[in-house]
C-alpha positions in Angstrom: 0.0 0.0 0.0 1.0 3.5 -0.9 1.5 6.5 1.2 -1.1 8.2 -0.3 -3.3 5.0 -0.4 -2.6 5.1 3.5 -3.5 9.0 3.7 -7.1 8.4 1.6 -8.2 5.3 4.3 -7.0 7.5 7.0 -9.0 10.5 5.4 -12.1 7.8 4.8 -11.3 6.9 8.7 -11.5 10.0 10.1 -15.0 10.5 8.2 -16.3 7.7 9.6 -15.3 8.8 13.0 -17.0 11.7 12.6 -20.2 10.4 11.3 -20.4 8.0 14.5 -19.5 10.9 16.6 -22.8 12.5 15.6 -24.4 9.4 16.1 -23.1 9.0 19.5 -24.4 12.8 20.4 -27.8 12.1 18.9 -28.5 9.0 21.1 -27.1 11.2 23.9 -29.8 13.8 23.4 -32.2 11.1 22.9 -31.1 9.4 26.5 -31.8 12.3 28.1 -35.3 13.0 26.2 -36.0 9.4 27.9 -35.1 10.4 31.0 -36.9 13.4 30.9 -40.3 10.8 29.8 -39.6 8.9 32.3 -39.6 11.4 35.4 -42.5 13.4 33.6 -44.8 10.0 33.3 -43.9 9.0 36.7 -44.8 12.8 38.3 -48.3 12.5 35.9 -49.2 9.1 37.4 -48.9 10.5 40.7 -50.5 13.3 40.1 -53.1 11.4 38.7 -53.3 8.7 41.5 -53.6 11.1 44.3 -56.2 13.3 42.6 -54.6 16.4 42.9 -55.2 18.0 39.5 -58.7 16.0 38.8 -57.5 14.2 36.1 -58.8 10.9 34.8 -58.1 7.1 33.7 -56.9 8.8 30.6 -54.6 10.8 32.5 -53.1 7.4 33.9 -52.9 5.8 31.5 -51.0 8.4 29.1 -48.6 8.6 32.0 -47.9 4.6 32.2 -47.6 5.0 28.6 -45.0 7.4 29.0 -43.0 5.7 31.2 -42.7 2.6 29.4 -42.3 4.2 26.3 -39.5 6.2 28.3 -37.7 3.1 29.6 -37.8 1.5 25.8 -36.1 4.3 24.2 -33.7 4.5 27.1 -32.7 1.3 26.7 -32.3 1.4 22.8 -30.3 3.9 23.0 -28.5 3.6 25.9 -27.3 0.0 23.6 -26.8 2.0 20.5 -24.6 4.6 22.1 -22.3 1.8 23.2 -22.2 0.3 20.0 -21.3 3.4 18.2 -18.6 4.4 21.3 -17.3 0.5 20.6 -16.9 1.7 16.7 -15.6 4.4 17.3 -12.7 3.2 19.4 -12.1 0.5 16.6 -12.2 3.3 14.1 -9.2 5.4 16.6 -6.9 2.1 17.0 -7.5 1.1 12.9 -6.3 4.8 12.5 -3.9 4.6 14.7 -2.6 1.8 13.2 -2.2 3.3 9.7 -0.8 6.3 10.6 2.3 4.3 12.1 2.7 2.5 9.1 3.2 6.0 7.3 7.1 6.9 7.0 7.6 10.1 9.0 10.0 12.4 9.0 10.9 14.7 11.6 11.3 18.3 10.2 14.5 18.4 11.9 16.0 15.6 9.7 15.5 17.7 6.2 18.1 19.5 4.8 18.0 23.3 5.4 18.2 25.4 1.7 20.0 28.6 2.4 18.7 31.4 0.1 
Protein backbone atom coordinates (compact mmCIF):
# COMPACT_ATOMS: atom_id res chain seq x y z
CA UNK A 1 0.00 0.00 0.00
CA UNK A 2 1.03 3.51 -0.88
CA UNK A 3 1.46 6.49 1.23
CA UNK A 4 -1.11 8.19 -0.34
CA UNK A 5 -3.32 4.98 -0.36
CA UNK A 6 -2.64 5.11 3.52
CA UNK A 7 -3.49 9.02 3.72
CA UNK A 8 -7.09 8.40 1.62
CA UNK A 9 -8.18 5.31 4.33
CA UNK A 10 -6.98 7.55 6.99
CA UNK A 11 -9.00 10.54 5.38
CA UNK A 12 -12.07 7.82 4.81
CA UNK A 13 -11.31 6.85 8.68
CA UNK A 14 -11.55 9.98 10.10
CA UNK A 15 -14.95 10.51 8.17
CA UNK A 16 -16.29 7.69 9.65
CA UNK A 17 -15.32 8.80 13.01
CA UNK A 18 -16.95 11.70 12.65
CA UNK A 19 -20.15 10.44 11.32
CA UNK A 20 -20.40 8.01 14.51
CA UNK A 21 -19.47 10.90 16.62
CA UNK A 22 -22.82 12.47 15.57
CA UNK A 23 -24.37 9.42 16.06
CA UNK A 24 -23.14 9.01 19.47
CA UNK A 25 -24.42 12.79 20.42
CA UNK A 26 -27.81 12.14 18.91
CA UNK A 27 -28.51 8.97 21.08
CA UNK A 28 -27.08 11.21 23.94
CA UNK A 29 -29.75 13.79 23.40
CA UNK A 30 -32.17 11.08 22.90
CA UNK A 31 -31.13 9.44 26.50
CA UNK A 32 -31.78 12.34 28.13
CA UNK A 33 -35.31 13.00 26.18
CA UNK A 34 -36.05 9.37 27.88
CA UNK A 35 -35.10 10.41 30.97
CA UNK A 36 -36.93 13.37 30.88
CA UNK A 37 -40.27 10.78 29.85
CA UNK A 38 -39.62 8.92 32.33
CA UNK A 39 -39.60 11.36 35.42
CA UNK A 40 -42.54 13.37 33.65
CA UNK A 41 -44.81 10.00 33.26
CA UNK A 42 -43.91 9.03 36.68
CA UNK A 43 -44.81 12.81 38.32
CA UNK A 44 -48.28 12.50 35.87
CA UNK A 45 -49.19 9.14 37.36
CA UNK A 46 -48.86 10.51 40.71
CA UNK A 47 -50.51 13.28 40.14
CA UNK A 48 -53.12 11.37 38.66
CA UNK A 49 -53.25 8.69 41.45
CA UNK A 50 -53.60 11.11 44.34
CA UNK A 51 -56.16 13.27 42.55
CA UNK A 52 -54.60 16.40 42.93
CA UNK A 53 -55.25 18.01 39.46
CA UNK A 54 -58.67 16.01 38.83
CA UNK A 55 -57.48 14.22 36.07
CA UNK A 56 -58.76 10.85 34.77
CA UNK A 57 -58.09 7.10 33.71
CA UNK A 58 -56.86 8.77 30.61
CA UNK A 59 -54.60 10.80 32.48
CA UNK A 60 -53.10 7.39 33.89
CA UNK A 61 -52.86 5.78 31.51
CA UNK A 62 -50.96 8.44 29.11
CA UNK A 63 -48.59 8.64 32.00
CA UNK A 64 -47.87 4.62 32.25
CA UNK A 65 -47.57 4.96 28.59
CA UNK A 66 -45.02 7.39 28.95
CA UNK A 67 -43.00 5.68 31.24
CA UNK A 68 -42.68 2.62 29.42
CA UNK A 69 -42.26 4.21 26.27
CA UNK A 70 -39.50 6.20 28.33
CA UNK A 71 -37.71 3.09 29.63
CA UNK A 72 -37.82 1.49 25.81
CA UNK A 73 -36.08 4.32 24.22
CA UNK A 74 -33.75 4.51 27.15
CA UNK A 75 -32.66 1.26 26.70
CA UNK A 76 -32.29 1.36 22.79
CA UNK A 77 -30.31 3.92 23.00
CA UNK A 78 -28.45 3.59 25.87
CA UNK A 79 -27.33 -0.04 23.64
CA UNK A 80 -26.79 2.05 20.46
CA UNK A 81 -24.59 4.56 22.12
CA UNK A 82 -22.32 1.80 23.24
CA UNK A 83 -22.21 0.30 19.96
CA UNK A 84 -21.26 3.39 18.21
CA UNK A 85 -18.57 4.42 21.27
CA UNK A 86 -17.31 0.48 20.62
CA UNK A 87 -16.91 1.66 16.73
CA UNK A 88 -15.60 4.36 17.28
CA UNK A 89 -12.75 3.16 19.44
CA UNK A 90 -12.11 0.50 16.56
CA UNK A 91 -12.21 3.35 14.07
CA UNK A 92 -9.24 5.37 16.55
CA UNK A 93 -6.89 2.09 17.01
CA UNK A 94 -7.53 1.14 12.91
CA UNK A 95 -6.32 4.81 12.50
CA UNK A 96 -3.88 4.59 14.71
CA UNK A 97 -2.61 1.84 13.18
CA UNK A 98 -2.15 3.34 9.70
CA UNK A 99 -0.78 6.32 10.56
CA UNK A 100 2.29 4.30 12.15
CA UNK A 101 2.75 2.53 9.08
CA UNK A 102 3.20 6.02 7.31
CA UNK A 103 7.14 6.89 7.00
CA UNK A 104 7.57 10.12 9.02
CA UNK A 105 9.99 12.44 9.03
CA UNK A 106 10.94 14.67 11.56
CA UNK A 107 11.31 18.27 10.20
CA UNK A 108 14.45 18.37 11.88
CA UNK A 109 16.01 15.60 9.75
CA UNK A 110 15.51 17.67 6.18
CA UNK A 111 18.14 19.54 4.79
CA UNK A 112 17.98 23.27 5.37
CA UNK A 113 18.25 25.44 1.67
CA UNK A 114 19.97 28.64 2.42
CA UNK A 115 18.67 31.38 0.12
Amino acid sequence: MTEDDLTDEISDIEDRIAALAEIAERCRKFILASKIAIGGGAALLLITILGLLGTGLTAALGSIALVLGGIVSLGSNISTLQQTESAIGAAEARRSALIGRIDLRVVADTPMKLV
